[in-house]
Structures are given as structure tokens and as C-alpha cells.
C-alpha positions in Angstrom: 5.4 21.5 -6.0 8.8 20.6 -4.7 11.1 18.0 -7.1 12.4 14.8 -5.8 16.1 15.1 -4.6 18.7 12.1 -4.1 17.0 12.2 0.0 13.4 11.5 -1.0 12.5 9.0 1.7 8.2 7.2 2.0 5.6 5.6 0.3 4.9 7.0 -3.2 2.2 4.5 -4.7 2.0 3.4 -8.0 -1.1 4.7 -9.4 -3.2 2.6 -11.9 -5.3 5.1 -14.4 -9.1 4.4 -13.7 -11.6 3.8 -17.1 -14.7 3.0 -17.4 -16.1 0.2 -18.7 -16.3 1.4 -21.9 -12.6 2.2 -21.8 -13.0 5.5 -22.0 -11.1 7.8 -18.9 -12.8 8.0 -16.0 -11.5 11.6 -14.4 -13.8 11.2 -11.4 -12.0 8.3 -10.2 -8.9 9.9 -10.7 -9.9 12.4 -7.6 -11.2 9.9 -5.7 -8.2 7.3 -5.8 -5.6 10.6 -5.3 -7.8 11.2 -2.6 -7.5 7.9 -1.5 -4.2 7.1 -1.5 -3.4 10.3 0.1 -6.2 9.2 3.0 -3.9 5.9 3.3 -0.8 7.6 3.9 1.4 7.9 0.9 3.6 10.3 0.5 3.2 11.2 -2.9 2.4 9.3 -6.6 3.5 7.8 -9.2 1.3 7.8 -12.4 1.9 6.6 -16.1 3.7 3.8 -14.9 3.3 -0.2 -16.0 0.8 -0.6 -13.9 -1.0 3.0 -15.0 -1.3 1.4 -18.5 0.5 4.2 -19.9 1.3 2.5 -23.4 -2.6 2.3 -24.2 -2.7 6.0 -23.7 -2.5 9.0 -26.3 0.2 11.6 -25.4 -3.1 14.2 -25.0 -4.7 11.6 -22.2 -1.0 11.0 -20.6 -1.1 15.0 -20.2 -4.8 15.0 -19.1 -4.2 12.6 -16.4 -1.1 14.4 -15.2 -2.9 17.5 -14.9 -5.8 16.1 -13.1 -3.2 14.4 -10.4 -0.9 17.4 -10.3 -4.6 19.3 -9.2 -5.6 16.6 -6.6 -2.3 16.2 -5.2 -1.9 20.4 -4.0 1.2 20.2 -2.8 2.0 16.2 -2.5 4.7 15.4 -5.1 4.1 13.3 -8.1 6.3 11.0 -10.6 5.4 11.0 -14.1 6.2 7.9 -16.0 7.8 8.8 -19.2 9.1 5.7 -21.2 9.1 5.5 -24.6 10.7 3.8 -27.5 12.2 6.9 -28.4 13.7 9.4 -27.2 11.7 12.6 -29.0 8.4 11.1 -26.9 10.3 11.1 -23.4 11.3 14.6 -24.2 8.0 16.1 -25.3 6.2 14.1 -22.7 8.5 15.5 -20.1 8.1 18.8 -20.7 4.8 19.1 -20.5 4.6 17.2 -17.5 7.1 19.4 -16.0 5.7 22.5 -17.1 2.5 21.3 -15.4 4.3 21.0 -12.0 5.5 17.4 -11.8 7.9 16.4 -9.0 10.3 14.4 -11.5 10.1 11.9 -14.0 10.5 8.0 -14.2 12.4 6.4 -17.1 12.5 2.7 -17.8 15.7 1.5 -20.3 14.3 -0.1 -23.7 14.5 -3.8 -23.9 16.5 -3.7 -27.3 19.2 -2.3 -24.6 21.9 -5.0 -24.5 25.4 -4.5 -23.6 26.7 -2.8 -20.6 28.0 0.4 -22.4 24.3 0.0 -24.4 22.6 1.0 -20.7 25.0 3.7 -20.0 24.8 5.7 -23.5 21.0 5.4 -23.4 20.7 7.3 -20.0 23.3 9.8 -21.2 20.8 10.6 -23.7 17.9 10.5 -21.6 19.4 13.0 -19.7 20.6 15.2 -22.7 16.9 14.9 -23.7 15.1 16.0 -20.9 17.8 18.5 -19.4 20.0 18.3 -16.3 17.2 20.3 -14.5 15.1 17.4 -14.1 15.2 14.6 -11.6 14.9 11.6 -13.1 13.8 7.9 -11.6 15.8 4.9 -13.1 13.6 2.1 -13.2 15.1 -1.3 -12.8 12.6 -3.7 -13.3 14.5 -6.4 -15.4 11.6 -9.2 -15.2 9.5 -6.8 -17.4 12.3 -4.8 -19.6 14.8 -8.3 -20.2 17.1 -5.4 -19.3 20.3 -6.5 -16.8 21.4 -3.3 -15.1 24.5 -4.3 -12.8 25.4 -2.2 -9.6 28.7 -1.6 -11.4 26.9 0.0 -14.2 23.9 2.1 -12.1 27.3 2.9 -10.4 28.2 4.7 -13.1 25.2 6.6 -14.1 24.9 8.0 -11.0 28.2 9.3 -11.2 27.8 10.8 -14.5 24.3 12.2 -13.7 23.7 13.7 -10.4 20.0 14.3 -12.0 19.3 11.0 -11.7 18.5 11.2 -8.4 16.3 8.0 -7.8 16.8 4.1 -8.1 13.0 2.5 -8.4 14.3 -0.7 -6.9 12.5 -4.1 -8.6 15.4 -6.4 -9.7 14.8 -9.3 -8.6 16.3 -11.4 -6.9 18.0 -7.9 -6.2 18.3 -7.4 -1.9 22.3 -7.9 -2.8 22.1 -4.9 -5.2 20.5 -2.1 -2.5 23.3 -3.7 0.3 26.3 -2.9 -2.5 25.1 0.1 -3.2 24.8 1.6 0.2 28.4 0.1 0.5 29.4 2.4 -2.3 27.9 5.5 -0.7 29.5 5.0 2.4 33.1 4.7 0.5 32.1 8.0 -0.6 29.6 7.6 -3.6 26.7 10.0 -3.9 23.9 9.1 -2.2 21.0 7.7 -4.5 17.1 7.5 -3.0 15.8 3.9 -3.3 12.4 3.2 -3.8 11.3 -0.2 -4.1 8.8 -1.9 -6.3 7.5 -5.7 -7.0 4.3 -5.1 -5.1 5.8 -4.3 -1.4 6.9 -8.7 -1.6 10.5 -8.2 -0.2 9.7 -4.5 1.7 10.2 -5.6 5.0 14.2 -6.6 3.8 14.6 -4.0 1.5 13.8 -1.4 4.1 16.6 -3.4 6.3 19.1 -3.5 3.5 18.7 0.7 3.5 15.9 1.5 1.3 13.9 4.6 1.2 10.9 3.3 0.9 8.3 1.8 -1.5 7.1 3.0 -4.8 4.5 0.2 -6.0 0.9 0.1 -6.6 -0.4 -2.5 -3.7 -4.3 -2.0 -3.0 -3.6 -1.8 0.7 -0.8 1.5 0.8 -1.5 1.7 4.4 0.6 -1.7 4.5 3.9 0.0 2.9 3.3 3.1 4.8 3.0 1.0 8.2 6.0 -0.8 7.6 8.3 1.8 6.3 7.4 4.1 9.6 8.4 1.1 11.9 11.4 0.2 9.6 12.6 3.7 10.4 11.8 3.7 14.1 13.9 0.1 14.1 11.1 -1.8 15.2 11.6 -4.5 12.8 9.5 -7.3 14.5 6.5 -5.1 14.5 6.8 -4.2 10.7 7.1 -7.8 10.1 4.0 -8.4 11.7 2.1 -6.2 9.9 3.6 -7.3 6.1 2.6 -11.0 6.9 -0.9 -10.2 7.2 -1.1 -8.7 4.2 1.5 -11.0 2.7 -1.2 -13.5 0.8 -2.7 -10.8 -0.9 0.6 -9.7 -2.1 1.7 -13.1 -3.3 -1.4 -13.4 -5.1 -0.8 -10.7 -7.1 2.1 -11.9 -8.3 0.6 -13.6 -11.0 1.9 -12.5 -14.2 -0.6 -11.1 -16.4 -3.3 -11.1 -13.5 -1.9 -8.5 -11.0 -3.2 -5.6 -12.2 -6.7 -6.9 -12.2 -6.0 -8.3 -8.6 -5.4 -4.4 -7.8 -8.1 -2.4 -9.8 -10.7 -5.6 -8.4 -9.3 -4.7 -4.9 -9.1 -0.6 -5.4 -13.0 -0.4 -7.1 -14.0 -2.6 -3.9 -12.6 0.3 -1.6 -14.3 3.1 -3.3 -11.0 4.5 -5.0 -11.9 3.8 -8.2 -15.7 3.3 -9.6 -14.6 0.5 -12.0 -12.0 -2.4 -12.2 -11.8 -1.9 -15.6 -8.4 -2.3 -18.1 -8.3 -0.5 -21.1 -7.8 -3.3 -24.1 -6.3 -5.3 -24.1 -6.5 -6.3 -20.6 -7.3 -9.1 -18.0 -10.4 -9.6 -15.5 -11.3 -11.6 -12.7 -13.3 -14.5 -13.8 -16.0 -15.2 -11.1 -13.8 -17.8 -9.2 -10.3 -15.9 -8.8 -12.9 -13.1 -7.4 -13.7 -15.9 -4.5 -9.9 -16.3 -4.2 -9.4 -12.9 -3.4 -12.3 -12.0 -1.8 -11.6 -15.0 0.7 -7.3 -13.8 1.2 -9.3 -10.2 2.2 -11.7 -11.4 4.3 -8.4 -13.6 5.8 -6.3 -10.8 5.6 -8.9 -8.4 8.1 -9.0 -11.0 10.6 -5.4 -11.4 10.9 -5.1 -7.2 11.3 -7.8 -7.4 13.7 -6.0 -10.3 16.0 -2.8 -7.6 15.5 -4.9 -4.8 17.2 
């Protein structure tokens, strides 16, 4: 399986990890949603992530599910979400996960990270930890970590670490930070991939301001896949059109606490996954927000069909 390099470009979804209702794994459901995804368009995964639940996991199911992906996905590359609170776990997790065939893996900073030089002495270590061999995804995602990464200091990191190869974009406000940093590349920086996250909500721009493409778990990755392609063919208007038909869907899922029950509701109701389920603690749909959703879907297919 090939490794993720600083010109990885397309969709690679966010993938939730599929239970049962009981909780337990459900590993059938993890072929049919690789299956599914891949059916969609993406371009490869990303699994263990936020919205993979990966803190209720043991370090034996993180490897199970990354070996049951890696099988699925032949030769389709795949992310492996590593954070940890230390950094012994992000090591021995991202060995095995390497060893296994993963494409690279994806590191969030620690929200006891506070100062500027704090940020830039924790990925010196990641990197120390996991080996200059491996390509590594900063995750900026302040609205979940508290963390403040500046474009001054990702600046840096990338210049220190060429095995950092990939920004997953999700500041946000944070269009302003992909503009300044393809300003720095063309003043001579290295180039960095930029994937971007937040559930596709800004994609249409961030494609615009020079991203890469999406890395996010939407329940509809033929959206980001549609609008990426036209992004890159510069047919802007026609990208647009598509994002604001799915765009009520997407703001929906905004709600914090609530979004990942939005998706896995959405996903189980398209056959990727056989349950909805969240590992405790977790979320559901109460009967009404499943009327809400239902009725932004059922909105949602009559907008794409006036599109067509």
C-alpha cells in the first residue's frame, strides 16, 4: 500500500467504527462501510479518528479494526488515528499499524499543550517516537483539542519535519490559515497536503483557498468527492450547486454532542453499517430529531434530483 506524501490530493472519509447494539464490534459492517465508501468515491480512509470513537477502544480492537480496513481497502490508502495522552501509546500503536500496511498516521496535539514552543516540542517528539520513516497527519482541530496552532508555528513544524507531510485542516474560523500557508509555499516553503475537516461545511472555500481535499466523515462522501472533482476542473458554480443541496444536512450535524449520531443514523440507513449504534457513552436520535433528519434527506434528494 503506498504512504501518503506532502502531494496527496481527494476525498479520504472519516470512518466511524461500526458496533452493535450491544457495543460489541461489529466486523461485518466494517466490510460493508469500506465497501461503501469506496462505492461513493473516496479516495482512501481515515479510521480511529474522533469520530471512529477511538478512545473507547482497547489497543487489541484499535489493531483489529486496522487490520480488517487495511484487508478491505487492497490497495486504497488508509490513515490510522493514533492520539494518545502519551507518547509510548502513539508509538506502539503506530507500529503496529504500520507494520500492518497503513498509509500514515494521524496525530492530534494534547489539550494540556499551551504555549507556542509547548506545540512545537510535542511534535518533535512525536516524530522522534514514531520514526522519520512515517508520514504523519497534524490534526488541527482546535474546537475539540482547546489547542491554538498558529500558521507561524505549523510553519515551523513543517520545516523541522519533512515527515509531517499532511495538515488535516479544521480550525475554525481557519479559511485565512490555508490562504497564508499556500503564500508560504509559493515564497519557497515546502509544500504541505491539506485535507480539510468540520464535516465538508466550508469545502466549497477551502478547495478555493488551495486545499487538497476533504478528510471528514459526512454520510453522503459522494458530496466531497463531487465537489472536489469540480473544484479541480475550476468549475466553481457547479460545485457550489451541489454542496448547497446537501448543505442542511451538513449544518445539522453540526450539533455538538449529536453529530456523530446524525452520521451512524444516516450511514445504517444506507446499508453501510447494520447499526447506528455508539459504544458508551454515546448519544442517539430520540424519535423526533430522527423526523428532522429524515425530513432534511427526503429535502436534500429532491433538490439533487431538480440538479439532474
Amino acid at each position: 500500500m503506498a504512504l501518503i506524501t506532502s502531494e496527496t490530493k481527494g476525498v479520504f472519509v472519516i470512518a466511524c467504527t461500526p458496533f452493535t447494539d450491544n457495543g460489541a464490534l461489529d466486523t461485518a459492517s466494517v466490510d460493508s462501510m469500506v465497501d461503501f465508501y469506496y462505492e461513493k468515491g473516496a479516495d482512501g480512509l481515515t479510521i480511529l479518528g474522533m469520530m471512529g470513537e477511538a478512545p473507547k477502544l482497547t489497543q487489541a480492537e484499535s489493531i483489529e479494526v486496522t487490520k480488517l480496513t487495511l484487508t478491505r481497502s487492497g490497495d486504497k490508502p488508509v490513515v490510522v488515528g493514533v492520539s494518545a495522552p502519551g507518547l509510548a501509546a502513539i508509538g506502539e500503536l503506530t507500529k503496529a499499524v504500520m507494520d500492518l500496511g497503513a498509509a500514515g498516521v494521524m496525530v492530534a496535539p494534547p489539550s494540556s499543550l499551551r504555549t507556542d514552543d509547548q506545540i512545537i516540542a510535542y511534535y518533535r517528539n512525536v516524530v522522534e517516537t514514531v520514526g522519520k520513516d512515517v508520514p504523519v497527519v497534524l490534526q488541527d482541530f482546535p474546537l475539540v483539542t482547546g489547542v491554538q496552532i498558529s500558521t507561524k508555528v505549523l510553519g515551523t513544524i513543517f520545516e523541522e519535519h519533512p515527515s509531517i507531510v499532511m495538515l488535516k485542516h479544521e480550525d475554525w474560523p481557519g479559511l485565512q490559515k490555508i490562504s497564508d500557508l499556500r503564500d508560504a509555499e509559493a515564497k519557497g516553503r515546502r509544500r504541505t497536503s491539506i485535507l480539510c475537516g468540520n464535516a465538508g461545511a466550508f469545502i466549497t472555500e477551502e478547495m478555493q483557498r488551495g486545499a487538497d481535499g476533504a478528510m471528514t466523515g459526512f454520510a453522503y462522501p459522494e458530496m466531497m468527492v463531487d465537489v472536489v472533482r469540480l473544484s479541480g476542473e475550476g468549475k466553481f458554480d457547479e460545485a457550489q450547486d451541489i454542496f448547497d443541496a446537501y448543505l442542511p444536512l451538513v449544518r445539522y450535524e453540526q450539533q455538538p454532542g449529536l453529530g456523530l449520531a446524525v452520521r451512524k443514523y444516516v450511514l445504517a440507513k444506507r446499508g453501510a453499517i447494520a447499526s447506528a449504534a455508539q459504544r458508551r457513552p454515546g448519544a442517539a436520535l430520540n424519535a423526533l430529531a430522527i423526523k428532522e433528519v429524515e425530513k432534511l434527506i427526503a429535502r436534500q434528494t429532491a433538490k439533487l434530483e431538480a440538479l439532474n
